[in-house]
DSSP file (Angstrom, degrees, kcal/mol; ACC not computed):
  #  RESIDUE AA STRUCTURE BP1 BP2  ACC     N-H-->O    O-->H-N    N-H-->O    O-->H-N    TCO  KAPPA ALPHA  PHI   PSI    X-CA   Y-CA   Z-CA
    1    1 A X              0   0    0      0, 0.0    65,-0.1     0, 0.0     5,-0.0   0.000 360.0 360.0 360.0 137.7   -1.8   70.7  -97.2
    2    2 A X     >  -     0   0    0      1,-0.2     4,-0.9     2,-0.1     3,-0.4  -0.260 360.0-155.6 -41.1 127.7   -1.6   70.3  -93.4
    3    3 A X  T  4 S+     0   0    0      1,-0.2    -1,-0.2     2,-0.2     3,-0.1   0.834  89.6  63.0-100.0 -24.0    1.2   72.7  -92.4
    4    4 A X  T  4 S+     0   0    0      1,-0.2     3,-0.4     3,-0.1     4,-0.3   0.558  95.5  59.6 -42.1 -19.9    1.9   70.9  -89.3
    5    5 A X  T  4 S+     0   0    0     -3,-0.4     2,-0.2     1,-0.2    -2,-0.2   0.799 111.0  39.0 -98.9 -28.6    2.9   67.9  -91.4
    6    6 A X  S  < S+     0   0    0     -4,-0.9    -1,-0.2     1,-0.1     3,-0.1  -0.412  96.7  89.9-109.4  56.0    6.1   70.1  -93.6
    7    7 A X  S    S+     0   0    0     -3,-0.4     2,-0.2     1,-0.4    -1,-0.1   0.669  94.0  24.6-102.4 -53.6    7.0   71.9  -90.4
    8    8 A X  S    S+     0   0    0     -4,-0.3    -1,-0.4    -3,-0.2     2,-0.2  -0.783  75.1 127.6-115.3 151.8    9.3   69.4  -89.5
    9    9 A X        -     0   0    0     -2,-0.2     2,-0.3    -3,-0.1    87,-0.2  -0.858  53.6 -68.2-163.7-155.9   11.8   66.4  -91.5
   10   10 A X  E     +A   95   0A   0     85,-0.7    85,-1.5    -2,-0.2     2,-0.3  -0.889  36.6 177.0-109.2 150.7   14.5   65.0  -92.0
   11   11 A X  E     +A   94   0A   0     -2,-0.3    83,-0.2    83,-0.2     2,-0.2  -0.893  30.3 122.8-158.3 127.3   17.4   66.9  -94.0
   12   12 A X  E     -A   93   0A   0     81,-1.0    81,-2.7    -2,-0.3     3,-0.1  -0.841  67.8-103.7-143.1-161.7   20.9   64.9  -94.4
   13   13 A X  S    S+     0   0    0      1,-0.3    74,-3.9    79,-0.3     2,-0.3   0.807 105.4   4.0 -50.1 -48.7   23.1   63.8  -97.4
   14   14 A X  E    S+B   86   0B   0     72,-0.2    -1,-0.3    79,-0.1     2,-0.2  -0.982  73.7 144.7-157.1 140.1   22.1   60.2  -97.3
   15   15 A X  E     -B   85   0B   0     70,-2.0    70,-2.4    -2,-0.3     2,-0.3  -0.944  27.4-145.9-170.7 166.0   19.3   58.4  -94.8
   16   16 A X  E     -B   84   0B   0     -2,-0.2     2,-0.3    68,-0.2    68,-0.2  -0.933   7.6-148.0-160.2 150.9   16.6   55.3  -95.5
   17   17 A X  E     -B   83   0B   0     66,-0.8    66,-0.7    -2,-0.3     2,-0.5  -0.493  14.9-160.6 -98.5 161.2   13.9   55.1  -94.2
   18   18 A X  E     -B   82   0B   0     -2,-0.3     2,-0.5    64,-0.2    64,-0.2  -0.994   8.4-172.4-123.2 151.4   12.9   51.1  -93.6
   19   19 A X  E     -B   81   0B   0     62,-0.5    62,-2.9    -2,-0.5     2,-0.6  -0.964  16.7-135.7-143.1 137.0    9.3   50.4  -93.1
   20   20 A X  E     +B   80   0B   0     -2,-0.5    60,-0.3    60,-0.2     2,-0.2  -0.736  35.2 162.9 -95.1 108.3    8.0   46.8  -92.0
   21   21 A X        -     0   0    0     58,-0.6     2,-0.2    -2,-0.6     3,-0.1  -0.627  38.7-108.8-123.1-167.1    5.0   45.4  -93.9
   22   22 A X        -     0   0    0      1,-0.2    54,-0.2    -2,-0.2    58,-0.0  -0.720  57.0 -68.9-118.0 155.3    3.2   42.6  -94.6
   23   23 A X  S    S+     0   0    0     -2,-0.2    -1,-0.2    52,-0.1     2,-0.2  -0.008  90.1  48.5 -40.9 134.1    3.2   40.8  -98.2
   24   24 A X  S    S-     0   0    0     52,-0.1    52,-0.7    -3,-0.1     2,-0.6  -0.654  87.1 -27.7 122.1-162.8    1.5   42.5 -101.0
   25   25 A X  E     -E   75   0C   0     78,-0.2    48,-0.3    -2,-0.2    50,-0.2  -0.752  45.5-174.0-133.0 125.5    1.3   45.7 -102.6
   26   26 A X  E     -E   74   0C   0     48,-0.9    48,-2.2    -2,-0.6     2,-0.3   0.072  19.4-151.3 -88.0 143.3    1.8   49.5 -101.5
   27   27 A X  E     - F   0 101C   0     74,-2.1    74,-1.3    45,-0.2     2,-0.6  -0.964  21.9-151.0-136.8 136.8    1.4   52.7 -102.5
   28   28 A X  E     -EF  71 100C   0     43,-0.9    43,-0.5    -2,-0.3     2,-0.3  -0.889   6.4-151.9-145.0 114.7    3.7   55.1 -101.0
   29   29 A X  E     -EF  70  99C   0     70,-1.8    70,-1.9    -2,-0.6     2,-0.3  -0.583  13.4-170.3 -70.9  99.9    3.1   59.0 -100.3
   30   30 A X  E     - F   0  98C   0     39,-3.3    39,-0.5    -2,-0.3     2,-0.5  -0.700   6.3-174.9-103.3 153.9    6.6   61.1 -100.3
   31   31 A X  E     + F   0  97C   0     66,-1.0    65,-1.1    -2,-0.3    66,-0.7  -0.930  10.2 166.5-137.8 123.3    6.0   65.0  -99.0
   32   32 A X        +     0   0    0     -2,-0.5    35,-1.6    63,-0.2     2,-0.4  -0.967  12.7 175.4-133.2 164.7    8.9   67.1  -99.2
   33   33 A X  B     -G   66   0D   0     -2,-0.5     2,-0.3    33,-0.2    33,-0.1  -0.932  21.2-151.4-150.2-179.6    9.2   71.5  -98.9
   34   34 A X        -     0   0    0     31,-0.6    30,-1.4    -2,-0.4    31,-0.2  -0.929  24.4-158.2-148.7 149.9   12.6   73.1  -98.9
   35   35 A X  S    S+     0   0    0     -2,-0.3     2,-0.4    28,-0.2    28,-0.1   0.206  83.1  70.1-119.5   3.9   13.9   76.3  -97.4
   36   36 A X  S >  S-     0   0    0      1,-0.2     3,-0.6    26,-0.1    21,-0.2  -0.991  70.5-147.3-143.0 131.0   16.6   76.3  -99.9
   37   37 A X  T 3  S+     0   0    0     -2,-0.4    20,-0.4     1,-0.2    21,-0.3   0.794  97.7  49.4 -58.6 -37.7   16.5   76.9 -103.8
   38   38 A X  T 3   +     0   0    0     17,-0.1    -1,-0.2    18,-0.1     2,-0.2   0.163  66.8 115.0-101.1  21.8   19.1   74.6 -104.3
   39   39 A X    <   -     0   0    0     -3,-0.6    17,-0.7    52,-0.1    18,-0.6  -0.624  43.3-168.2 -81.3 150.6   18.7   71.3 -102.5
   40   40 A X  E     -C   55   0B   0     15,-0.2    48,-0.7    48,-0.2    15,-0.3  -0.994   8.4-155.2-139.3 125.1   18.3   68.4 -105.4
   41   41 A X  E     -CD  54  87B   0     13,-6.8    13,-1.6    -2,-0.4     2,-0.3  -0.951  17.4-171.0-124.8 147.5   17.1   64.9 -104.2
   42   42 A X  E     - D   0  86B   0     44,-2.8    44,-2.9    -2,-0.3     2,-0.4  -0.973  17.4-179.2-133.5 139.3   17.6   61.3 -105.6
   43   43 A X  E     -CD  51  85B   0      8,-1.7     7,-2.2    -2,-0.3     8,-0.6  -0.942   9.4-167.1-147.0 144.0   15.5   58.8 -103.8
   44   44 A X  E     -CD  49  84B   0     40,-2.6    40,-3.2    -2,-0.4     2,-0.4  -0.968   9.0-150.7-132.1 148.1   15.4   55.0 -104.6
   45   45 A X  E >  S-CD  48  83B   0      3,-1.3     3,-8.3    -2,-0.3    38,-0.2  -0.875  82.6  -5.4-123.0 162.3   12.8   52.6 -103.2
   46   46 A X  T 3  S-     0   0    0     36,-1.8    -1,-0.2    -2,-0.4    37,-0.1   0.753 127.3 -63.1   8.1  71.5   13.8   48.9 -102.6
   47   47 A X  T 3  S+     0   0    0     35,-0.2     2,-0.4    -3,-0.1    -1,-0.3   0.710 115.1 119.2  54.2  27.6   17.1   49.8 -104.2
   48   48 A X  E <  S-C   45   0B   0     -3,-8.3    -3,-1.3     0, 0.0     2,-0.5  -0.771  74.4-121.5-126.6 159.5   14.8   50.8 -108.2
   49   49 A X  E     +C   44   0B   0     -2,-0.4    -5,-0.2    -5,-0.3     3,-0.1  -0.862  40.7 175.4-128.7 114.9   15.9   55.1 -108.6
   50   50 A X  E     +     0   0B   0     -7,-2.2     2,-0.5    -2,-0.5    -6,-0.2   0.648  66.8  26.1 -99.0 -48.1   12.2   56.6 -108.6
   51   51 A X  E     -C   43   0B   0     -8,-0.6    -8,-1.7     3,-0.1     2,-0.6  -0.996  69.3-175.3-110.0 113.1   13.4   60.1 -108.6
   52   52 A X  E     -     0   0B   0     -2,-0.5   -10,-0.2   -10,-0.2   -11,-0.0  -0.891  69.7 -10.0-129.9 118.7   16.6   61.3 -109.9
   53   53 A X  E    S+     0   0B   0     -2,-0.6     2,-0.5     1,-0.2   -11,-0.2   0.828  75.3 173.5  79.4  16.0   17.9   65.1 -109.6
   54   54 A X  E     -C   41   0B   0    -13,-1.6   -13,-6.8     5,-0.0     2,-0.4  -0.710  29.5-145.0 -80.3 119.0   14.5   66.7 -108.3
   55   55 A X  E     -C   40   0B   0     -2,-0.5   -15,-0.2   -15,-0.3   -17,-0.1  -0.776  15.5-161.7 -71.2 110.9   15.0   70.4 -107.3
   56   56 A X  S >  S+     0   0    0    -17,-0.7     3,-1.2    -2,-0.4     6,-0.4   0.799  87.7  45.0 -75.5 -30.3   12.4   70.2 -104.4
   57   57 A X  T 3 >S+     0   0    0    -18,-0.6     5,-7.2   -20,-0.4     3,-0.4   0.942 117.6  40.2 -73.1 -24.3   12.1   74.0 -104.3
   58   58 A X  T 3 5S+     0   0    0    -21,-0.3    -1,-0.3     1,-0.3    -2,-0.1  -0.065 113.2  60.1-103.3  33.7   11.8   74.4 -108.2
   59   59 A X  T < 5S+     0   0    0     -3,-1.2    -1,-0.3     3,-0.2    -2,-0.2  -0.133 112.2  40.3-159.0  -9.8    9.3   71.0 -108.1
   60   60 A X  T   5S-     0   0    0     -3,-0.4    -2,-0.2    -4,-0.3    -3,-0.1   0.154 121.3-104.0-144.7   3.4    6.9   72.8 -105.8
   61   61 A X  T   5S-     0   0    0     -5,-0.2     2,-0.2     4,-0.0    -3,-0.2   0.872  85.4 -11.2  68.7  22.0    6.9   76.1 -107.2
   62   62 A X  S   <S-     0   0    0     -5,-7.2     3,-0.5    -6,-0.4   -28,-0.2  -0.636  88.2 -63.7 144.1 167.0    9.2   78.0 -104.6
   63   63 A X  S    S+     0   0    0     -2,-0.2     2,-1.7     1,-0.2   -28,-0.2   0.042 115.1  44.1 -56.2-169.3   10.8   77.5 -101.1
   64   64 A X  S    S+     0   0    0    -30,-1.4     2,-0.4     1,-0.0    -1,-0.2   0.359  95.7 112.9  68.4 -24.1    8.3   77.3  -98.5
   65   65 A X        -     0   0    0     -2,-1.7   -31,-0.6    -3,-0.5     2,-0.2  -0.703  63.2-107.7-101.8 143.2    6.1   75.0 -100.3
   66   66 A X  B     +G   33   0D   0     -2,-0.4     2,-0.3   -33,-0.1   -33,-0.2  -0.427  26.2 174.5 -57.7 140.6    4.6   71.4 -100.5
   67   67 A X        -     0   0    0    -35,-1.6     2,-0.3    -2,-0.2   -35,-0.2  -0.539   5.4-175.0-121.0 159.5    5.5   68.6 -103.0
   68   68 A X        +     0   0    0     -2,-0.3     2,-0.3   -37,-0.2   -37,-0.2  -0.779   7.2 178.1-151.9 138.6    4.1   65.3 -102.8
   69   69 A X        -     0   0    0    -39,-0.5   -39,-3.3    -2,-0.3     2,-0.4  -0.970   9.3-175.8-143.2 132.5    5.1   62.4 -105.1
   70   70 A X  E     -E   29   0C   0     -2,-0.3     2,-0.3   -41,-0.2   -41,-0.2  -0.884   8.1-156.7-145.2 157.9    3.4   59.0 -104.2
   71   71 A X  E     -E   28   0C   0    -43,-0.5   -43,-0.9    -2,-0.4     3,-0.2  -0.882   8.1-144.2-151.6  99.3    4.4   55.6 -106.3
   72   72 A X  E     +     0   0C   0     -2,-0.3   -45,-0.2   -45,-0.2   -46,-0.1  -0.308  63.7  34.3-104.1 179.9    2.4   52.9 -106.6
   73   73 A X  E     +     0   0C   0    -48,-0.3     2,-0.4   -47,-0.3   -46,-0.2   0.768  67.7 163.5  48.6  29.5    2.8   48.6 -106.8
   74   74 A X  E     -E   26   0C   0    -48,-2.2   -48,-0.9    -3,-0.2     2,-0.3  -0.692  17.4-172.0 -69.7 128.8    5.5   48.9 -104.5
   75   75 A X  E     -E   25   0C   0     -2,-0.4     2,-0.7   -50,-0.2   -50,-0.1  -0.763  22.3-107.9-121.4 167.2    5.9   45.5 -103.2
   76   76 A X    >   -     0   0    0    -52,-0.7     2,-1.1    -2,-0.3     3,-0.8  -0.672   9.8-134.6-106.1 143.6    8.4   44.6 -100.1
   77   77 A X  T 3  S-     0   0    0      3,-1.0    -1,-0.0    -2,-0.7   -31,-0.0  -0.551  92.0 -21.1 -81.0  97.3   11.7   42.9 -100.2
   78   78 A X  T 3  S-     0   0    0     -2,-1.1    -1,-0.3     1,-0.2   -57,-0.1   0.973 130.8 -45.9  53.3  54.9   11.4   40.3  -97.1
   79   79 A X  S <  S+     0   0    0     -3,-0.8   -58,-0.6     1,-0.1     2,-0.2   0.927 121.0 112.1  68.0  43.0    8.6   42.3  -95.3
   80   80 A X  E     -B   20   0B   0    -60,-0.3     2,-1.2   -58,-0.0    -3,-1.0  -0.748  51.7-162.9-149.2  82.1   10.5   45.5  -95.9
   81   81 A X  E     -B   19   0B   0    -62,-2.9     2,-0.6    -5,-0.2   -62,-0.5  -0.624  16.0-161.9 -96.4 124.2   10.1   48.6  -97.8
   82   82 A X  E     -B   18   0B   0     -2,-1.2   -36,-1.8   -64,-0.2     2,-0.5  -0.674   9.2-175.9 -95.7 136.8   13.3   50.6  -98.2
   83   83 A X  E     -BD  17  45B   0    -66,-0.7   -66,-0.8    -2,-0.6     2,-0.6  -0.930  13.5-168.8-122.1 131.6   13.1   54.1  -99.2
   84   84 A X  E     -BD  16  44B   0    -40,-3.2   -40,-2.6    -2,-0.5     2,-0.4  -0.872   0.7-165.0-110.0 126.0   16.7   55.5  -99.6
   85   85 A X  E     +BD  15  43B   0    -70,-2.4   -70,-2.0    -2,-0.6     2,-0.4  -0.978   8.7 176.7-134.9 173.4   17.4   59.2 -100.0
   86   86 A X  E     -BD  14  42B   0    -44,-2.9   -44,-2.8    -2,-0.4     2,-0.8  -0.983  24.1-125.9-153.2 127.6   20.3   61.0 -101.1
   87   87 A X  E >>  - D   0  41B   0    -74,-3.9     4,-0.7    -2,-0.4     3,-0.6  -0.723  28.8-128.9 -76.1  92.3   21.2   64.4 -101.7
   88   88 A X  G >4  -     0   0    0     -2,-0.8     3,-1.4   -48,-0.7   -48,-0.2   0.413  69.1  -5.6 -33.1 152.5   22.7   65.8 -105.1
   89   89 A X  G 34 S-     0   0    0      1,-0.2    -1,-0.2   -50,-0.1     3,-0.1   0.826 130.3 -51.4  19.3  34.2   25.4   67.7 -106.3
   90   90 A X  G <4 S+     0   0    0     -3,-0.6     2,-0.3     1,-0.3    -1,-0.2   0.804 108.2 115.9  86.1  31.4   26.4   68.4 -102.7
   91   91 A X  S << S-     0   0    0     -3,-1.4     2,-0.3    -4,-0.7    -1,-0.3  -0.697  70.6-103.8-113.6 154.1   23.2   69.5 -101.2
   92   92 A X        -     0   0    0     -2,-0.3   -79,-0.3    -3,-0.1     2,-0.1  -0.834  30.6-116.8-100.2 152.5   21.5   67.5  -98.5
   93   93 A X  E     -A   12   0A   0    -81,-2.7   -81,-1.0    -2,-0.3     2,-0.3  -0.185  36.7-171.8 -76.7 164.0   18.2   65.2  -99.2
   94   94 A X  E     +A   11   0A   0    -83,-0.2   -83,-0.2    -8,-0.1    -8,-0.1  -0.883  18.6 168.2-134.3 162.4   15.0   66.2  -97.3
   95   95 A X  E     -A   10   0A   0    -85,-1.5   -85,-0.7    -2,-0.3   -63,-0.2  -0.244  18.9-161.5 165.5 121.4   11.6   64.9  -96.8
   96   96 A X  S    S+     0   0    0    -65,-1.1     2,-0.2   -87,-0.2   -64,-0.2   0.799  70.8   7.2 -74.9 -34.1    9.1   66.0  -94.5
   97   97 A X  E     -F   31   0C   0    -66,-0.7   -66,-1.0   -91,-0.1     2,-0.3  -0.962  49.2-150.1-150.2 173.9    6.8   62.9  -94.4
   98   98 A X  E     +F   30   0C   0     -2,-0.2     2,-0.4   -68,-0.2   -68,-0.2  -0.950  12.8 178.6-134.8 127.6    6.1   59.3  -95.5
   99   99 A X  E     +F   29   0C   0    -70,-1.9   -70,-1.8    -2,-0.3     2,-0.4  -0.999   2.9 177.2-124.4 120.9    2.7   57.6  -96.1
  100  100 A X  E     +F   28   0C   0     -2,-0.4     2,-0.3   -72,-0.2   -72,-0.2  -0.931   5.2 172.5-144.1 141.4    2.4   53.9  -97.3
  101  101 A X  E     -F   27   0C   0    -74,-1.3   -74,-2.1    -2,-0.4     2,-0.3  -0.689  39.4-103.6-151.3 133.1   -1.0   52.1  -97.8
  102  102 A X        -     0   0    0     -2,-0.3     2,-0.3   -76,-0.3   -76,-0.2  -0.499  48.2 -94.2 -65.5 138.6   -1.6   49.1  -99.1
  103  103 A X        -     0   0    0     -2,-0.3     2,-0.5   -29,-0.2   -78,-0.2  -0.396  41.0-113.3 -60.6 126.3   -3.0   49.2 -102.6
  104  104 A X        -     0   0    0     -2,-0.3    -1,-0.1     1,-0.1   -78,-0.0  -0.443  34.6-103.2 -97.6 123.7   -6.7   49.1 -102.9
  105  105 A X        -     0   0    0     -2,-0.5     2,-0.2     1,-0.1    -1,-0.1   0.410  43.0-114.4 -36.4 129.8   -8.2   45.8 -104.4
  106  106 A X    >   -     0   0    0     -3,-0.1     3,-0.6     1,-0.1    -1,-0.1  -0.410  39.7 -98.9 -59.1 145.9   -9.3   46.7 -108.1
  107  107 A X  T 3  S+     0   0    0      1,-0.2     3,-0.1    -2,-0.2    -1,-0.1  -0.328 100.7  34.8 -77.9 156.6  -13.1   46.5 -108.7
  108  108 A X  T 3  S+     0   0    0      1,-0.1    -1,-0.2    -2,-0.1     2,-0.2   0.684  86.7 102.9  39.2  40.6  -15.1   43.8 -110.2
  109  109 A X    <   +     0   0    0     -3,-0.6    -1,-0.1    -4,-0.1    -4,-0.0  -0.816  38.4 125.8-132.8  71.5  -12.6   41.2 -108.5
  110  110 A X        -     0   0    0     -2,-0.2    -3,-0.0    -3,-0.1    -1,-0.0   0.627  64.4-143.1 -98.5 -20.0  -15.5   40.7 -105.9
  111  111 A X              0   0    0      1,-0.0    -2,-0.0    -3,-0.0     0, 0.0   0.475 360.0 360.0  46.4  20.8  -15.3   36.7 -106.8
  112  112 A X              0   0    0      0, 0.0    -3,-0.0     0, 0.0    -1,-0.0  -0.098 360.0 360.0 -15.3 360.0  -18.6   36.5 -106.5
């Protein structure tokens, strides 16, 4: 992984991200690293709990280290995908970066 990209993030209790798209559907790239054994994150996309109770440190196999979790058929709620996180048992949430892509047309749907 780029180490320029988990250099920097975001770290609070509670934050959302909103990201503006167009109709259809998305696949969406989460990156988090930790400095802290004990930070625990619960992250919700358009209000549906995708991750609940993820140990970032102990989820990337030590402090210092990259995670990625990416989630696909995300569709957007009025041209909107919200990605919500929230920090656990009294730890603050992280997340170093965010990727979302549209989903790429399945094969042999050429109409042809």
């Amino acid at each position: 992984p780029d180490p320029e990209l988990y250099r920097y993030g975001v770290h609070a209790q509670d934050f959302c991200v909103n990201v503006t798209v167009g109709p259809g559907r998305y696949r969406v790239h989460l990156h988090f690293a930790d400095t802290n054994t004990k930070s625990t994150v619960r992250v919700l996309i358009n209000d549906e709990e995708v991750v609940d109770k993820m140990n970032v440190a102990q989820a990337a196999g030590g402090i210092f280290r990259a995670h990625k979790r990416t989630f696909s058929d995300i569709r957007p709620k009025n041209g909107v995908i919200e990605i919500r996180f929230i920090g656990r048992d009294k730890t603050e949430a992280c997340a170093q970066a965010i990727e979302v892509e549209p989903e790429e047309a399945r094969s042999g749907n050429s109409g042809s």
